[in-house]
N, C-alpha and C positions, 0 to 999 in steps of 0.2 A: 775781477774777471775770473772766469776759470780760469785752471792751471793747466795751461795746452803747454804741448811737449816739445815746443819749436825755440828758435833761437830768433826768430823774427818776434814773438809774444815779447820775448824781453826786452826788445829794442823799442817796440810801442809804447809799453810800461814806460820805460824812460822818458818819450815824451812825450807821455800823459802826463807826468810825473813834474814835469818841466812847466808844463801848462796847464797844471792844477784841475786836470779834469775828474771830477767827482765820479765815483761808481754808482750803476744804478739801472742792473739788469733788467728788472721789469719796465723799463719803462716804453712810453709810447715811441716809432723813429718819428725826430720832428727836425730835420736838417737847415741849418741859416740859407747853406745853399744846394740847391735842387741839384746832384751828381749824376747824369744820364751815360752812364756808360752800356755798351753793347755787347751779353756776353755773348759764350761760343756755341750756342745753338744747342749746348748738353743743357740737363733738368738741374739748374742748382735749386738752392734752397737754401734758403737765411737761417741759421742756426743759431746765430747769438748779436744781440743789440745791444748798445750802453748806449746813452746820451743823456747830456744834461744841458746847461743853458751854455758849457764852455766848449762843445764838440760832443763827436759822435765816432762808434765804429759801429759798423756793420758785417760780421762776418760770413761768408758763402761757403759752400760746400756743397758738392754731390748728393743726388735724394739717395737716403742708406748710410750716410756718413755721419760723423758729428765734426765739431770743433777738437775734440778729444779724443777723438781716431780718426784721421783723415790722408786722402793720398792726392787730392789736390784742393788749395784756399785761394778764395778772393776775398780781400778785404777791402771798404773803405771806410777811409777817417777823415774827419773835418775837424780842424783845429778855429775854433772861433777868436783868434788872432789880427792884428793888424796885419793885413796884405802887402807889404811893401817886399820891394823887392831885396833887402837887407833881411827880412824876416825867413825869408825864400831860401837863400844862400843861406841862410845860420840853421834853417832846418835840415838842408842837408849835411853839410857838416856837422852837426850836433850828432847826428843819426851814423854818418860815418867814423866820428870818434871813438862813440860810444858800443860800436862793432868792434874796433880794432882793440878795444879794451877785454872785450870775452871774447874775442878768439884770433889772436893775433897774426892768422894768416889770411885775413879776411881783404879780397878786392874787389872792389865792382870796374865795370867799363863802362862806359856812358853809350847808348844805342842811339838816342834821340833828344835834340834839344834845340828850343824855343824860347820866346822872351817867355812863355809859361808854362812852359812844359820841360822834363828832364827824366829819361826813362834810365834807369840803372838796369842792369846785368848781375847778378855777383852768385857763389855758392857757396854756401855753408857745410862744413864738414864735420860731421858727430864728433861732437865729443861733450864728457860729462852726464850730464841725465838724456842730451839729445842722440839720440841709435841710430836713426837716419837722417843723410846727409837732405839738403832741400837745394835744389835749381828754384833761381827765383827771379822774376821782373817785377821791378818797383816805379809809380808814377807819383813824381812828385810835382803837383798844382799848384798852379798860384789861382785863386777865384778872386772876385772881385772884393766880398766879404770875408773872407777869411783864406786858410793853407788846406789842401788836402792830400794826403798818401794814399795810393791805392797800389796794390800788391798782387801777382797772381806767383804760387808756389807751387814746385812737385816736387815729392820723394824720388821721384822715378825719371831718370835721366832722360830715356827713350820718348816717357810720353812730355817731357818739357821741351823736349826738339819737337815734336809732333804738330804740340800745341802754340808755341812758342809763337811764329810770326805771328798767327790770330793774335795773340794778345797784344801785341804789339803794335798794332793794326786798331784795335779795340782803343789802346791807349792813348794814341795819338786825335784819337777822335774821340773822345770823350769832352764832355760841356759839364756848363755848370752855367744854371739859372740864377738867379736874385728872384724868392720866391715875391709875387704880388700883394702889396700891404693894401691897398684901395681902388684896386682895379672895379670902377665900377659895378660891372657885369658879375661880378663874384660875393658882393657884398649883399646875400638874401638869406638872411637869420630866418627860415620860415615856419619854424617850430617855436618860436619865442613867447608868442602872445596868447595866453590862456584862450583868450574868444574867438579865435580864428582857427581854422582847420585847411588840411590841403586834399585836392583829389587830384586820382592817377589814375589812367587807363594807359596801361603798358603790354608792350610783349619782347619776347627773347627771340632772337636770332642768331644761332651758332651752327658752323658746318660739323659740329661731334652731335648736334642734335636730329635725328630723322624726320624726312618733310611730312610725316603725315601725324608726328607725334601732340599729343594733345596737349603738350611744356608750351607749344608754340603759338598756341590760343592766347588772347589778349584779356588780362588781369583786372580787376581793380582794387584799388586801394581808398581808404582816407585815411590821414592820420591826425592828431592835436598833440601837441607836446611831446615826452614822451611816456603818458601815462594811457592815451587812448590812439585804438587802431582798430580798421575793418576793414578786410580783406576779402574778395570775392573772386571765385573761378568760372568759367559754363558750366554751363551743364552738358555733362559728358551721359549720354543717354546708354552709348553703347555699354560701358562701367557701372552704368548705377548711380553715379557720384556728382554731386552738387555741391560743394564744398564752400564753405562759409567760416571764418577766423574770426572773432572780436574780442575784444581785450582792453579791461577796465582794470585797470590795475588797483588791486594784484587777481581782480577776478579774470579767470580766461576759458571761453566758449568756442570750442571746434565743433562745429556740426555738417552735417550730410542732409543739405535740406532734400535730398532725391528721396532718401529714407527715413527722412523726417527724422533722426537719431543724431545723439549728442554727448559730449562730455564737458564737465565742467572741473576746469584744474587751480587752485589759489597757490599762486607765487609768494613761496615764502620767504622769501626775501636775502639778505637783507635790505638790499636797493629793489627799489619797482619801477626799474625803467624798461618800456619795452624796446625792442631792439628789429631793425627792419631793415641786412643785408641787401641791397642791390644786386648781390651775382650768390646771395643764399650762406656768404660764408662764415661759418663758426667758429674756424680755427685759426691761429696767429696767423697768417700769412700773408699781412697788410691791407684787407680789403675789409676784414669785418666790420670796422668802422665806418662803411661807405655804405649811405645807409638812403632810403629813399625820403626825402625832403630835407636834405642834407649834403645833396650831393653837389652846390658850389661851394659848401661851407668846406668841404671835405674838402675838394681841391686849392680853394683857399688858404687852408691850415695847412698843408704838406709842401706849398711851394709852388704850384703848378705856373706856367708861362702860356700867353698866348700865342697862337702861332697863326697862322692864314686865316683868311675867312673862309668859310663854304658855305656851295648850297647845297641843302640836303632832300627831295622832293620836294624843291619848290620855295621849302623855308629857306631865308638868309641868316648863315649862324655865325657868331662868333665862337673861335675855339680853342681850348685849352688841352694844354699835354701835360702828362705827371708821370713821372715813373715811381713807381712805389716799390720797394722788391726786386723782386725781378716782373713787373709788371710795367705795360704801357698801358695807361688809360688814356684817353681823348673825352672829353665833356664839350655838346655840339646846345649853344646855348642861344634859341631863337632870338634873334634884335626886335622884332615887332612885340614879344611880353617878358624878356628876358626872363626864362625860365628853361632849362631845357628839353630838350628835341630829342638827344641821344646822346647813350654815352656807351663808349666800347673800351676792350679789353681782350691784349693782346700780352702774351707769356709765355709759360712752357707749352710743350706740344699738346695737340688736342684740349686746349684751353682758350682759344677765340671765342669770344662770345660779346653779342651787342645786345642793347637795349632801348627798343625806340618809344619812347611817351609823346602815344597819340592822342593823350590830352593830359593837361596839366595845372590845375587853378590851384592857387595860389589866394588867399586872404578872404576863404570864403567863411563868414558867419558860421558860428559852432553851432552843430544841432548834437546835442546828447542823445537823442533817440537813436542813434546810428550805433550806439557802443553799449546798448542794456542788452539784458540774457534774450535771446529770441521765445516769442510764445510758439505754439504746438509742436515742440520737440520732447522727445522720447529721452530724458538723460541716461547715461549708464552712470 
């Protein structure tokens, strides 16, 4: 783990330490149990993950902060342990021993407690390599599948009163799912089979998007694997632009059929998988792997839980929630083809954005004529 400057970091350590959890920054978050907590409406931002197959941390922070300069943290962990309520009690005690030992004037007060739930109080006073002191509330979980800590800290007295009952508030209402292992509805591997392909006719609907803007025009796609893809936009006459994407890995053709002009770009590799963002995202911040033909797999693999049925123009869906991040997705998954309808996406501010596919096939016959160089284009 990095070397954060807190005296909470060491206490974790210890019981990582205890339950033999492996390091392993890069890795994917893939939680046993789905952690839906509510932050406080500020912009955090995940700054650092570990997980392995024995637990997981997740650390939050302020956008502009890191893990290693920070003036307020959230964290959470998941100890992938037997849940018993003996397991429960030795976690906190383990935790409060192991305090009293680096810094022997260390007390906490108990705020809140449940047969599962137990929110601590306590503050820690610099000393040694630590310079400032931390106000701090701690939740300690029982889930069904395993233990989870979760933490929120400040340096700063004033804004830990400030903040303080929201978290608190936050804490006692936090869930924990049992991700879905065969939930019917979620079990469609639909990039699998070499001779099959999918098509999509999609559009985006967000209030940070303008009504008249040309984002809001409805898409298509197909894809195969992930080696072939073909993308299509309108044609936007006022612009000029006719935009056209295909991609034969590792060959890839963007063209402008308005101006009949083209470029042709070869992926050098080393892997040639293409890659096909649902909300466009490139950078770590849980969503890049949510990908179009992909998207029950996705919420499959992360944990997600059914929750209500809706109807959504007409269609009858079943539906799923996932928090990733600091992200709420919802995936709206039609009963009469089960494929989905829609899926939204709810986060930091001016980040709302949905996605409705108004049409969606699923195991059509592969035509490779759809992913060759297109004829009368102009290359550059």
């Amino acid at each position: 783990m990095p070397n954060f400057r807190s005296f909470y970091i060491s206490m974790v350590l210890l019981i990582v330490c205890l339950f033999c959890f492996p390091q392993n920054p890069n890795a994917e978050v893939f939680p046993v149990n789905q952690v839906q907590l509510d932050f406080d409406g500020r912009e955090w931002v995940a700054d650092y993950v570990n997980t392995s197959d024995d637990g997981q941390i997740n650390e939050y922070v302020l956008k502009g902060e890191s893990v290693d300069n920070w003036s307020e943290l959230v964290t959470i962990n998941t100890y992938v342990i037997k849940s018993t309520t003996e397991m429960f009690e030795f976690l906190q005690t383990y935790y409060y021993e192991n305090a009293v030992k680096s810094n022997a004037d260390f007390k906490w007060e108990e705020i809140y407690k449940d047969d599962n739930k137990v929110i601590k109080e306590f503050y820690v006073k610099p000393y040694g390599h630590i310079t400032e002191g931390e106000h701090t509330l701690c939740l300690f979980l029982k889930g069904e599948e395993g233990l989870h800590f979760l933490l929120y800290a400040s340096h700063d007295k004033a804004n830990f009163i400030k903040h303080k009952q929201s978290w608190i508030e936050s804490f006692k209402n936090v869930k924990v799912f049992i991700p879905i292992e065969n939930n019917k509805n979620l079990n469609k591997p639909l990039l699998s089979d070499p001779n099959k392909m999918i098509y999509i006719k999609f559009r985006y609907e967000s209030p940070i998007i303008p009504e008249n803007s040309f984002y809001l025009k409805s898409k298509e796609l197909w894809r195969a694997t992930n080696t072939y893809l073909r993308t299509e936009e309108q044609r936007d006459t006022a612009n000029e632009m006719h935009l056209q994407y295909i991609v034969y890995e590792p060959d890839v053709w963007m063209v402008n059929l308005f101006a009949k002009k083209g470029q042709h770009i070869v992926d050098l590799g080393p892997t040639f998988n293409t890659r096909v963002p649902v909300f466009g995202e490139n950078k770590d911040n849980g969503l890049k792997n949510f990908e179009f033909g992909q998207e029950q797999s996705f919420f499959k693999h992360y944990g997600a839980r059914q929750i209500k049925d809706e109807i959504i123009n007409t269609h009858d869906c079943n539906v799923f929630e996932l928090t990733r991040l600091y992200w709420v997705l919802k995936l709206y998954v039609r009963k009469d083809t089960n494929l989905p309808y829609l899926v939204s996406r709810k986060g930091p501010e001016k980040s709302t954005m949905s996605v409705y596919y108004d049409t969606y096939k699923s195991n059509l016959d592969f035509d490779s004529t759809l992913f060759t160089k297109p004829d009368g284009i102009s290359w550059q």
